[in-house]
Structure formats: C-alpha cells, structure tokens
C-alpha positions in Angstrom: 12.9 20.5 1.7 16.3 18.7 1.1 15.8 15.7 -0.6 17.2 11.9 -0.8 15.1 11.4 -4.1 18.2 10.9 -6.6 16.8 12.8 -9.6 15.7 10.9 -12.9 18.0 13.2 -15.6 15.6 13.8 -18.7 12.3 12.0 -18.6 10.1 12.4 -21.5 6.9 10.4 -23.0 8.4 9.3 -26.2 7.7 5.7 -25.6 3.8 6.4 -24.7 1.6 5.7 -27.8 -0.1 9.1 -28.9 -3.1 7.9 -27.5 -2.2 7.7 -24.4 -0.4 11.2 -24.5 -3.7 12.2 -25.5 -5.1 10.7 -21.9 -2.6 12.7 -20.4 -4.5 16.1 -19.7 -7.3 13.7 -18.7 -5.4 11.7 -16.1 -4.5 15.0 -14.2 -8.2 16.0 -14.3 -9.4 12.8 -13.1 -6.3 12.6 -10.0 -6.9 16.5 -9.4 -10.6 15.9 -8.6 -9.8 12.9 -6.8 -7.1 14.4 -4.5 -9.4 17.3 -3.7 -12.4 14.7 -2.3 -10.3 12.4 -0.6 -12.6 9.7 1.6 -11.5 6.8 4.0 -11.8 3.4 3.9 -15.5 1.9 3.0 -16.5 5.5 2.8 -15.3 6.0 -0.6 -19.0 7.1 -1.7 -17.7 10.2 -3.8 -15.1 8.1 -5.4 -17.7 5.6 -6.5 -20.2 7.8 -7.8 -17.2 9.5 -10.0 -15.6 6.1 -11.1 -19.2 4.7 -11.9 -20.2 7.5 -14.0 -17.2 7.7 -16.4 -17.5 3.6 -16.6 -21.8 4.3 -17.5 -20.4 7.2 -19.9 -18.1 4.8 -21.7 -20.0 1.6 -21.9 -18.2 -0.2 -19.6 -20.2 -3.1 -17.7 -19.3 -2.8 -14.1 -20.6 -4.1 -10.5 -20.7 -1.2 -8.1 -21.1 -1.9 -4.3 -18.7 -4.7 -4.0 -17.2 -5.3 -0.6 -19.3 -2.1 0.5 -17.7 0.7 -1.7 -15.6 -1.3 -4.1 -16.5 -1.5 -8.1 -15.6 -4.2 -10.6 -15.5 -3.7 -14.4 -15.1 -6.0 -17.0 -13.7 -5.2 -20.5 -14.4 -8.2 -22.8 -12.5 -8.7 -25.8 -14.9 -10.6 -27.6 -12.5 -13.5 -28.5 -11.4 -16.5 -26.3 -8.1 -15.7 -24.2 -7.0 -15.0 -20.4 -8.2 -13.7 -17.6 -6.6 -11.1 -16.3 -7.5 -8.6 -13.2 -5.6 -5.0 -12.6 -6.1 -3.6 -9.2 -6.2 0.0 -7.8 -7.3 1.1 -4.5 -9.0 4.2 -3.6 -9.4 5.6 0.4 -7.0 8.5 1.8 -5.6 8.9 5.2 -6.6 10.8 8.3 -4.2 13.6 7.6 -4.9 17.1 6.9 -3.2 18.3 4.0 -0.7 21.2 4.0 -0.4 21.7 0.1 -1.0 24.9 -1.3 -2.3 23.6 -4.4 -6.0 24.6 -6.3 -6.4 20.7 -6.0 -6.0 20.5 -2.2 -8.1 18.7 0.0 -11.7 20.2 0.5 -12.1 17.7 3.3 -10.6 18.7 6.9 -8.5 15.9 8.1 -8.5 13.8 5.5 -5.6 13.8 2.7 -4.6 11.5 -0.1 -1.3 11.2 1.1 0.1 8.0 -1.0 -0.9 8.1 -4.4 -4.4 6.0 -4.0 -6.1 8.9 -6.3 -3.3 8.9 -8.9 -3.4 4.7 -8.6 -7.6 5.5 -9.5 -6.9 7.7 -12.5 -4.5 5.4 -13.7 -7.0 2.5 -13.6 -9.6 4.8 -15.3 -7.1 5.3 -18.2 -6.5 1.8 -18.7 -10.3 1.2 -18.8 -10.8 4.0 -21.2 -8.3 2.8 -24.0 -8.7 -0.8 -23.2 -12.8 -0.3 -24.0 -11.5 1.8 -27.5 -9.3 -0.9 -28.1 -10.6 -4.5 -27.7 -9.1 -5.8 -31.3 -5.3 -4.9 -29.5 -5.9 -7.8 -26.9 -7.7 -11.6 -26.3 -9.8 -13.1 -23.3 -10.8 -10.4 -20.5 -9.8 -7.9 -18.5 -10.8 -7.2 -15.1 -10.7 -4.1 -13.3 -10.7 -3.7 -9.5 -11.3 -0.9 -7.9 -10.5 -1.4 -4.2 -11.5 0.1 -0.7 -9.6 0.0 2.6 -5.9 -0.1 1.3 -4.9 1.7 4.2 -7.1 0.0 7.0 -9.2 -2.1 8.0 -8.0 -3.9 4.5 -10.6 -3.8 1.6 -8.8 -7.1 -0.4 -10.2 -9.2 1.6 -13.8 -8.8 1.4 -13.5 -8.1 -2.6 -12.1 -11.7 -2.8 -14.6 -13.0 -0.4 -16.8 -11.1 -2.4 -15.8 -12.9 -6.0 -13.9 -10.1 -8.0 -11.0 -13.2 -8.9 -14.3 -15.8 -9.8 -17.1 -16.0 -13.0 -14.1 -16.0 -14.9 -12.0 -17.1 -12.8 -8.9 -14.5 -13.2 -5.4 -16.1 -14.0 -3.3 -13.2 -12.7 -3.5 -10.0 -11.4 -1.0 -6.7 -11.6 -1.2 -3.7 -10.1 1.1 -0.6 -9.3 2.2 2.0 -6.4 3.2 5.2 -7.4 6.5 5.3 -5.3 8.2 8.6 -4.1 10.9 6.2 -3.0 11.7 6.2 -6.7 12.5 9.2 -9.2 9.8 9.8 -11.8 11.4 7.5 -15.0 11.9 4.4 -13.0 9.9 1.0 -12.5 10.7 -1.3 -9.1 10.3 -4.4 -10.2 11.2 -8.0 -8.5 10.1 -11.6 -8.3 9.5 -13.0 -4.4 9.2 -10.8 -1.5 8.4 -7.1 -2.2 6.7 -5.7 0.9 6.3 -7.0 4.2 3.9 -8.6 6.4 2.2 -6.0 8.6 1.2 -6.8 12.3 0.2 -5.1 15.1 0.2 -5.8 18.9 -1.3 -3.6 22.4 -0.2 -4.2 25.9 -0.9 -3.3 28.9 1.0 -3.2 32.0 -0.4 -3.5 35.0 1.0 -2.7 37.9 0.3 -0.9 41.6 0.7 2.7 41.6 1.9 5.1 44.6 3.9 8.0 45.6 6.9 9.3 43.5 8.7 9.6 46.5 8.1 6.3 47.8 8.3 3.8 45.1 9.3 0.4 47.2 5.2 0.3 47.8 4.3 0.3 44.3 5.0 -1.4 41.2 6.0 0.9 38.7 4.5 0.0 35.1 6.6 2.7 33.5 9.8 1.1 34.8 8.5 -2.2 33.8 7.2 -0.8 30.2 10.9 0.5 28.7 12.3 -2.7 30.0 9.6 -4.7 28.0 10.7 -2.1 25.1 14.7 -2.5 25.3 13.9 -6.4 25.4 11.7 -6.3 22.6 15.0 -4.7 20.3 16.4 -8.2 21.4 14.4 -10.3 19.2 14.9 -8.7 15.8 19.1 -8.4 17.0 19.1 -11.7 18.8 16.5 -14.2 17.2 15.7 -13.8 13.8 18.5 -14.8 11.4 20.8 -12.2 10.3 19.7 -12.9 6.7 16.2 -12.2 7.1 14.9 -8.5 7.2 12.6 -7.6 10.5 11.5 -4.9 12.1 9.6 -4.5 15.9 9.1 -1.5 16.8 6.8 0.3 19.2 5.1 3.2 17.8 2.9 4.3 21.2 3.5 4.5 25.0 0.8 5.9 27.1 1.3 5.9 31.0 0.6 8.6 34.3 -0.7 11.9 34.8 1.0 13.4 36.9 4.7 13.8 37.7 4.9 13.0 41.4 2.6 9.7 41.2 3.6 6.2 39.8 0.8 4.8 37.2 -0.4 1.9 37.7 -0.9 0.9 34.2 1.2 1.3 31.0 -0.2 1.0 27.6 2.1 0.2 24.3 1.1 -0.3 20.8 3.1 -1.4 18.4 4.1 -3.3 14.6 5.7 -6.5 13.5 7.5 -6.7 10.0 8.6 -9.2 7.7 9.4 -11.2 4.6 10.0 -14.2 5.1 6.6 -16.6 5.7 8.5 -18.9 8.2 7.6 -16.3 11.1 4.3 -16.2 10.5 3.3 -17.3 14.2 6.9 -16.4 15.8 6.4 -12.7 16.4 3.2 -13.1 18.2 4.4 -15.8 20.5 8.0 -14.4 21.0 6.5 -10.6 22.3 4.3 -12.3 24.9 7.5 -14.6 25.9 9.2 -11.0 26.8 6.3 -9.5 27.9 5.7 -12.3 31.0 9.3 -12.5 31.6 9.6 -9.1 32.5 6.7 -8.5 34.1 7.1 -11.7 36.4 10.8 -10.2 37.2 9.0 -6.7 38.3 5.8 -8.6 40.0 3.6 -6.9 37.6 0.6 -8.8 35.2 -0.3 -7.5 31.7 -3.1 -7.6 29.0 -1.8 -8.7 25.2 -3.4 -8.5 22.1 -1.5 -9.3 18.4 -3.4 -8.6 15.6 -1.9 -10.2 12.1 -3.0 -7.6 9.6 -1.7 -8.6 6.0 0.9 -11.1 4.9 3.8 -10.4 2.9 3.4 -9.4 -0.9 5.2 -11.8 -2.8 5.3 -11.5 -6.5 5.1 -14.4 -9.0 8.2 -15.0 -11.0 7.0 -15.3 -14.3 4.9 -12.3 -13.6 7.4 -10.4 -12.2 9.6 -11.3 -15.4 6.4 -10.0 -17.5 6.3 -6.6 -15.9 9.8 -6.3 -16.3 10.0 -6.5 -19.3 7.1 -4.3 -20.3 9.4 -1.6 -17.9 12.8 -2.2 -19.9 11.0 -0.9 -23.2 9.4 1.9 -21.5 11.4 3.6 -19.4 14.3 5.7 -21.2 16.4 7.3 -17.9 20.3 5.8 -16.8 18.1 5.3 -13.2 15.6 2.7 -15.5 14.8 -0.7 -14.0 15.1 -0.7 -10.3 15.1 -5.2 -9.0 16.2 -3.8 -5.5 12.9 -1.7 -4.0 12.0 -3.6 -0.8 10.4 -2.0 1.4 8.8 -3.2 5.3 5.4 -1.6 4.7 2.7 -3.6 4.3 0.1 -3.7 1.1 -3.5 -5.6 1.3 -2.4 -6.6 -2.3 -0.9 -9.4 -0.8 -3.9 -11.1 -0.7 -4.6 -11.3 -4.1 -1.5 -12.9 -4.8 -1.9 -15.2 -2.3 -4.9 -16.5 -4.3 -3.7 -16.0 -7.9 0.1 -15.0 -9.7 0.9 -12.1 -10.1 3.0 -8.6 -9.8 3.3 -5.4 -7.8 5.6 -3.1 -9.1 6.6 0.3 -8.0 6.4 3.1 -10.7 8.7 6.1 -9.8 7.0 9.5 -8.9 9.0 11.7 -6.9 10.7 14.9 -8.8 13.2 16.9 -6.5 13.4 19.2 -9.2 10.0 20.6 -8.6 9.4 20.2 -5.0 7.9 16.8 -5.3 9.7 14.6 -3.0 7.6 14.3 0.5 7.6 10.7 1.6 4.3 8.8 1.8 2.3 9.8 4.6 3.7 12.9 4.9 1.3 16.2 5.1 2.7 17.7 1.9 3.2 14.6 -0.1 2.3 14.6 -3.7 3.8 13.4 -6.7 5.1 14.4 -10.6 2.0 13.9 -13.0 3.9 12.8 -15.4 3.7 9.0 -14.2 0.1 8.8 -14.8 1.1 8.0 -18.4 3.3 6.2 -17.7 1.3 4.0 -15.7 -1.3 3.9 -18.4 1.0 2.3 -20.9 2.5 0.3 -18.2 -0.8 -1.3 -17.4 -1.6 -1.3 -21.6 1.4 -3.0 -22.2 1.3 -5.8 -19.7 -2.5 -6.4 -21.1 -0.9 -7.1 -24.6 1.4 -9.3 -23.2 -0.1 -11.9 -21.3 -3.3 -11.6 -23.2 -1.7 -11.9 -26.6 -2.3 -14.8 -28.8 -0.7 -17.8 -27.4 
C-alpha cells in the first residue's frame, strides 16, 4: 500500500507517567479482544458484558443498559469539584475484515474498521487509573460508554436517557483515533470540527418502453443524471465560496435489462456541512432541483431527507484545554495539528450541543509498519502505541479542569 500518511519521525512514551506505561500491555489486550468480537450498533452485548466486568472487578459503580447497550460509570473523587463526562463509543461496521492478524475479526461481516475498540480500551484505562487515583483530582468523573456511533446514532438516546444529569456534567471530551494523522500528533481546534451528516432517497418515476423507441416513454435514467449534474450546482453555485459543502450521491439503481427503458430510478445520497446557517437549505434546495427537472422531462418523483447529526462544534475554552494538555505531550516536529477538518459526521455532536466541550483527533496511522488504511477500509487498523497516549491525554485533561479552582 503507498501511503499519504506523512510519517511522525521518532515517537516515544517519555512524557506518559510510568503508570500508564504500565497500562500499556493492558490497553493492547483489552483493544485486541475487542477488535476480534466486533458487534453493531445496540447489539454491543459482548462489549458490555467485557466492559461491565473489569468496571465490577475494579470497584467502579456503573449503570449498564443505558440507551439499550450503553454503560455509564462514575468515579467520585470524594471532594467537592466539577463534573466532567468522557465519552467513547463502541459498535463496528458491516465490513468483513481482510487483516491477517491473530486479533482478526471472529465475526463474518462485521469489522472494527475505525478505531471504536481502541476509543473502548482507552476509556477503560482512564477508568482504571482514575479509580487508583482519586487524591490526583476534585468533583467527578463520568464515563460514557456509547452505542450506535456509526448508525442509527446512540448519543441521542444516552442524553435522553440522563448520562449528562444527577450531577449534571459541565463538560464533556472525548477522542477519535485518526489515521488521517501520524501516530505523535493531536488535532485539536475550537469551532467547527466535523460536519453535519444528512441523507436524502429519490425516486424517479417515469413511463418505461422500448430501447428502440424512446419518444413513448419517459426515461427516468435520462431524467436521473440530469437531477445528478444539477445537484453539483448547488454546492458550485449556492453556497458561499467560504463555506465548506459537500452533495454527493453515493447510489443509483435503475433497469434490468439493456433494451428496455425503466420506469423508475432510485438515488441515495449525503449532505455535508459546517456552518449551522444551512441547517434547512440542503433539504429544500435538492427537492427545488429535483421538481425542476422532473417537470422539464414530464416525470414525478418520491423524496425523502433525513437530517442525521449536526455539526460537531468544539467549545473554545475547551478546545484551548485540550490543547494544551497536547502541547506538553506530544514530542514529534508533526505535534499539534489546529487544521484537521474533516466532512464526516460524529453523533458526538450532540453532546456538545447540550454541554462545552472538545473532540480532538489523536494521530494513529504508522506508514512505517503497514498501518495506514483509511477509516472504513477492510484492512484498516492502527499503531498501538496511541492507546497510551490517549490514556494520559484523557488523565491530563481530568487534572486540568478538575483541579482546584
């Protein structure tokens, strides 16, 4: 595999504490066992059961069952201080892993293909040291163990469900572990970090005939590209220059067989975006082209937009926080990275709709040993080495905002 990944130079663990380079051995075992029982959304019953019983073994009071397969622990320090909540998610994709690795997938078609299991043993690390080391820290420390990152959205329902209330949680943080980013790097930045995530289905519907006599029919496959060229328009044409967008339409399904005209087209496709002033254009906009072509061709349609999660926006003083934890810890030329936008789309952005907070990226990918795939892909996986680093990332931030003030 050639890779885009610039490397990271020399990365060690100088700057972890030795008790966290302790964890380290741990934090494999934990992602290792993870990554080879990966589970989908709200069917994360393997997870649980292994999260719950290292929370039982250590002491650690905990709700399991939350928003179906989610688990909430608490780590009270015993004096009066903040509230502060740390999230990690936990469901793998539908993608059937091509990793030759003793840790691969035992589950056919299913693959933690984004970090979710190394986001889960990070989370447990942070639990573990937190739990041996209450005197380090004031107030409390909540620790949310999330379902559904990757769909139908398990943030939600945890809110709905009261993770951020009884105490009410100040702020929240958590972390992606980014093979955007070479291991040795945090992506840190105030304001808009990932984008709102839509979707939208149409269907054309037209009047099918003969190949060879298309003046009797209406030809939903003519009238489905133009709908697709058009839509290019409104991202080129519409949205301000300034503002980052993206439409783009990820599924076309039409005929079945080559001498006959379908009658119906169907598309599917995603909206992106930062900026919260086109919360309601998109969906409006896409049915504007949508009639206007299909009135020009004679032809009706069926729309459906589906708004799936706003934009992740980070808090500034947050951000500021995390950032600075970063600028201590990381030791490569590469270090802090402010500019890591990205369109995808994160369910985290609903906790920080309801309190501050920070998302940050936490570099992963090493070239240097074959560990570059991109999210998603079949043979992603990531350099180890971050799990410490998270660990004293999340640590860090703890000591920091829930310091004496």
């Amino acid at each position: 595999m050639v890779s885009t990944i610039p490397t990271s130079n020399s990365v060690t663990q100088s700057q972890l504490r030795p008790e966290i380079r302790k964890l380290q051995p741990l934090l494999v075992e934990w992602r290792r066992h993870l990554h080879k029982r990966p589970e989908l959304g709200f069917k994360e019953y393997l997870t649980g059961e292994f999260i719950c019983q290292k929370l039982q073994e250590w002491g650690i009071e905990h709700q399991k069952g939350v928003a179906k397969t989610g688990i909430l622990a608490t780590i009270d320090s015993g004096k009066p201080g903040p509230v502060l909540a740390i999230r990690a998610d936990l469901d793998a994709l539908p993608i059937q892993e091509l990793n030759d690795v003793p840790y691969r997938s035992i589950h056919n078609g299913v693959m933690h293909a984004c970090g979710h299991d190394g986001h889960t043993a990070i989370a447990l690390g942070t639990v573990h040291y937190l739990a041996t080391h209450r005197q380090d820290f004031n107030g409390i420390v909540k620790i949310i163990f999330q379902p559904a990152e990757e769909g139908p959205g398990g943030a939600k329902p945890m809110i709905e469900a009261g993770v951020l209330k009884n105490p009410d949680v100040d702020a929240i943080i958590g972390l992606h572990l980014w093979n955007n980013l070479p291991l040795g790097t945090v992506g840190v930045r105030s304001g808009a970090l990932m984008a709102a995530t839509e979707r939208f289905n149409c269907t054309i519907l037209g009047k099918g005939g003969h190949g060879a006599m298309p003046h009797q029919t209406v030809d939903s496959v003519v009238v489905a590209a133009q709908i697709i060229n058009a839509l290019q328009t409104i991202v080129a044409r519409n949205i301000n220059p300034i503002d980052s967008a993206v439409v783009t339409v990820g599924e076309l399904k039409a005929g079945r067989a080559f001498n006959v005209i379908a009658d119906t087209a169907r598309m599917g496709g995603t909206v992106r975006y930062f900026n919260l002033a086109y919360q309601d254009y998109f969906a409006k906009r896409i049915e504007q082209v949508i009639a206007g072509v299909c009135e020009s061709h004679g032809a009706s349609y069926e729309f459906n937009y589906i708004p799936l999660y706003p934009p992740l926006i980070n808090d500034q003083k947050m951000a500021d926080l995390v950032k600075s934890v970063a600028e201590l810890l990381v030791e490569t030329p590469a270090g802090v990275v402010p500019e890591c936008q990205t369109l995808g789309g994160e369910d985290m952005s609903f906790f920080l709709q309801e309190v501050p907070g920070c998302y940050f990226f936490l570099g992963s990918a090493n070239a240097e040993k074959n560990l570059a795939y991109p999210h998603h892909h079949p043979r992603f996986d990531f350099d180890e080495t971050a799990l410490g680093m998270g660990v004293e990332m999340f640590v860090r931030c703890v000591e920091k905002f829930c310091s004496k003030r």
